[in-house]
C-alpha positions, 0 to 999 in steps of 0.5 A: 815185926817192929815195935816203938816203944815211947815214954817220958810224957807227963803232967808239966806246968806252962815253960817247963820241960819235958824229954821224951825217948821212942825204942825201936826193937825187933827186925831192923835192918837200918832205919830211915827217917823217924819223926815225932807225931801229935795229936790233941783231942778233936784235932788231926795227927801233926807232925812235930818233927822229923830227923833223917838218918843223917842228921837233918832235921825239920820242925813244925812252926809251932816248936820251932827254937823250942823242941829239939829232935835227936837220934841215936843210931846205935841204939834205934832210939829218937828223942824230943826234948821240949822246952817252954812247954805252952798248954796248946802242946798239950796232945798225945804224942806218937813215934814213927819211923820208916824201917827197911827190912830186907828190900822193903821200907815199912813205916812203924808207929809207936802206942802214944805217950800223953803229955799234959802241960796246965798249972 
């Protein structure tokens, strides 16, 4: 088994900033993409973003130039800084990744970590 382990969110004011960290931990044998989820309430899961284990990195239009998405590999660890946070980013947020395990690829969600921007 896997599991992801998010935290970081929180309670921030319009334009401020917020980091959040997703551990992966358990049977890994290498991890393949890994990609931030959201959702806000009444509102479908979205993708945020998404970074191969290469580096390449894609991006929703609406954070695009404000959330950056970053991985260490050594540590199984993806993170999502966010700066000028708007209160439309307000959602819970979810960490996913695709893991292989011997010769299979399973994708893993995180439990979700709040994230609340008003003043």
């Amino acid at each position: 088994q896997v599991q992801l382990v998010e935290s970081g969110g929180g309670l921030v004011q319009p334009g401020g900033s917020l980091r959040l960290s997703c551990v992966a931990s358990g049977s890994i044998f290498s991890i393949n993409a890994m990609a931030w989820y959201r959702q806000a309430p009444g509102k479908e899961r979205e993708l945020v973003a998404a970074i191969t284990s290469g580096g390449s990195t894609n991006y929703a239009d609406s954070v695009k130039g404000r959330f950056t998405i970053s991985r260490d590999n050594a540590k199984n660890t993806v993170y999502l800084q966010m700066n000028m946070l708007k209160p439309e980013d307000t959602a819970v947020y979810y960490c996913n990744a695709d893991v292989l395990q011997g010769p299979l690829m399973y994708g893993y969600w995180g439990q979700g970590t709040q994230v609340t921007v008003s003043s």
